[in-house]
C-alpha positions as CSV (number, residue, x, y, z in Angstrom):
1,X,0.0,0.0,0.0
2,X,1.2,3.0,-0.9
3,X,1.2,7.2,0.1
4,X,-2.2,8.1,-0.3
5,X,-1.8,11.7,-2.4
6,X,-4.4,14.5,-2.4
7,X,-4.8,17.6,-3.7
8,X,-4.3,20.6,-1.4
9,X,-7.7,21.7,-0.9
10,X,-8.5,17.9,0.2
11,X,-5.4,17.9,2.5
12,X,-6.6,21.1,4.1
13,X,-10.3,19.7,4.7
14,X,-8.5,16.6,6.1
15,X,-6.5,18.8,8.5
16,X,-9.6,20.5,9.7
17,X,-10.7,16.9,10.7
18,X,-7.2,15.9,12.2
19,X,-7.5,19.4,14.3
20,X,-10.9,18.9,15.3
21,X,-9.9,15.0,16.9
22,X,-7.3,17.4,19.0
23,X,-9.9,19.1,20.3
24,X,-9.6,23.0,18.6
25,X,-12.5,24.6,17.8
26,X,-14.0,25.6,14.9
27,X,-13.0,29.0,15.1
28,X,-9.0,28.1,16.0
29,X,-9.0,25.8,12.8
30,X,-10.6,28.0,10.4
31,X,-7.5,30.8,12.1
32,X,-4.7,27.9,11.5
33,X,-6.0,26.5,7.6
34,X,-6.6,30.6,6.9
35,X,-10.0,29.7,6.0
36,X,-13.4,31.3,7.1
37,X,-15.1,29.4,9.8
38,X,-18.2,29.0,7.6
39,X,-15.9,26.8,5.1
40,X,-14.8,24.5,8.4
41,X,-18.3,24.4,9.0
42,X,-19.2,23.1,5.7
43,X,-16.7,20.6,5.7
44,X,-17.6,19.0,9.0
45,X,-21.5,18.5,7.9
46,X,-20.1,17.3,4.4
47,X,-17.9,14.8,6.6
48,X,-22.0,14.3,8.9
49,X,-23.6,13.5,5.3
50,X,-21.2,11.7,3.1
51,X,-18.0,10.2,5.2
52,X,-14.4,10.8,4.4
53,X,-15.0,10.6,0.7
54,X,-16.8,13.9,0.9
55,X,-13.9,15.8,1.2
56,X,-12.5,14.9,-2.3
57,X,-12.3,17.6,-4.8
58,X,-15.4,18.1,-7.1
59,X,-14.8,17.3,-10.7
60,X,-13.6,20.2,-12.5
61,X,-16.1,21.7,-15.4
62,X,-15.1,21.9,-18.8
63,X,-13.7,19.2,-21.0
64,X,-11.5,16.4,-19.9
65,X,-7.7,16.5,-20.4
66,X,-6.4,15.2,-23.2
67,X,-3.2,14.8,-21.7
68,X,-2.2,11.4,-20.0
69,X,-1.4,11.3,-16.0
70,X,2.4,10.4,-17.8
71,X,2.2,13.6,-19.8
72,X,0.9,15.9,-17.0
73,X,3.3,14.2,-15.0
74,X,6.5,15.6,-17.0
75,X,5.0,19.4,-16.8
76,X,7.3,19.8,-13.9
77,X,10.6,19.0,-15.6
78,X,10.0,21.4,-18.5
79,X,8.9,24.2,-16.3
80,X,11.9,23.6,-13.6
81,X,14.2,24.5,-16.9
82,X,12.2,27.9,-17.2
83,X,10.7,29.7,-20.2
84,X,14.1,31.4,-21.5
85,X,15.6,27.8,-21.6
86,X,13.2,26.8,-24.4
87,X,13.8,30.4,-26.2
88,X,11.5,32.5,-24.8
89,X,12.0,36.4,-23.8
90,X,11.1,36.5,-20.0
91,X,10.6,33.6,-17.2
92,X,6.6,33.9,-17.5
93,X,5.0,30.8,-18.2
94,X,1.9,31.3,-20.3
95,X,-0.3,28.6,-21.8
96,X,0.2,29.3,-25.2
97,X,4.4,28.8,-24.0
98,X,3.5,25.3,-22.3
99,X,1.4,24.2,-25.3
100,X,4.3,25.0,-27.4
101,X,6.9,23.5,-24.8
102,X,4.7,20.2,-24.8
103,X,5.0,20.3,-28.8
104,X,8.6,20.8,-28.9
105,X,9.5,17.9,-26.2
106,X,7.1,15.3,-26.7
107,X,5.0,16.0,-30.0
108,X,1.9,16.4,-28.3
109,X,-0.2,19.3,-29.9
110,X,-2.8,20.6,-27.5
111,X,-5.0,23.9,-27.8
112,X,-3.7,26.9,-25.5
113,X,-5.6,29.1,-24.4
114,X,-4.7,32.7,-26.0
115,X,-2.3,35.4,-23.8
116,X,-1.3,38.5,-25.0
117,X,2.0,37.6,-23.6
118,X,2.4,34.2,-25.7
């Protein structure tokens, strides 16, 4: 069995649970995650109503990535390098530059969204 991984937003609504079994209140948690109290609040009854699971992030709108968990998974290497080491003017990643980045490396062509500062 390995790590379990989650996102941030689901490790912060699992701290507020881990905070709560040491006995803080609502009010100290929401202070220590720097969230409002009304967010801890709606974690906790989401916790009442659907069990740990209910903490999981919600599925994101929009259409589905058309890159692989491998692909997304290499993002970090090519950004580490920075934007000037694949030619660009300026560290600024922009989507239009990762789309082109991802094109360059692996041949993957995706559509970026536009940026003035491309």
């Amino acid at each position: 069995m390995g790590i379990e991984r989650f996102s941030a937003g689901e490790w912060r609504r699992r701290q507020a649970l881990y905070l709560r079994g040491l006995g803080l209140r609502q009010r100290d948690i929401a202070v220590v995650l720097d969230v409002t109290e009304g967010a801890v609040s709606q974690w906790f009854k989401s916790v009442s109503l659907g069990g740990l699971g209910a903490l999981g992030d919600a599925p994101q709108p929009g259409r589905p990535s058309r890159l692989s968990a491998q692909q997304k998974s290499l993002l970090p290497d090519f950004l580490r390098h920075g934007a000037e080491a694949y030619g660009f003017r300026g560290e600024v990643w922009t989507c239009p530059r990762v789309a082109a980045v991802l094109a360059e490396e692996r041949g993957f062509v995706i559509a970026a969204v536009k940026s003035p500062a491309g």
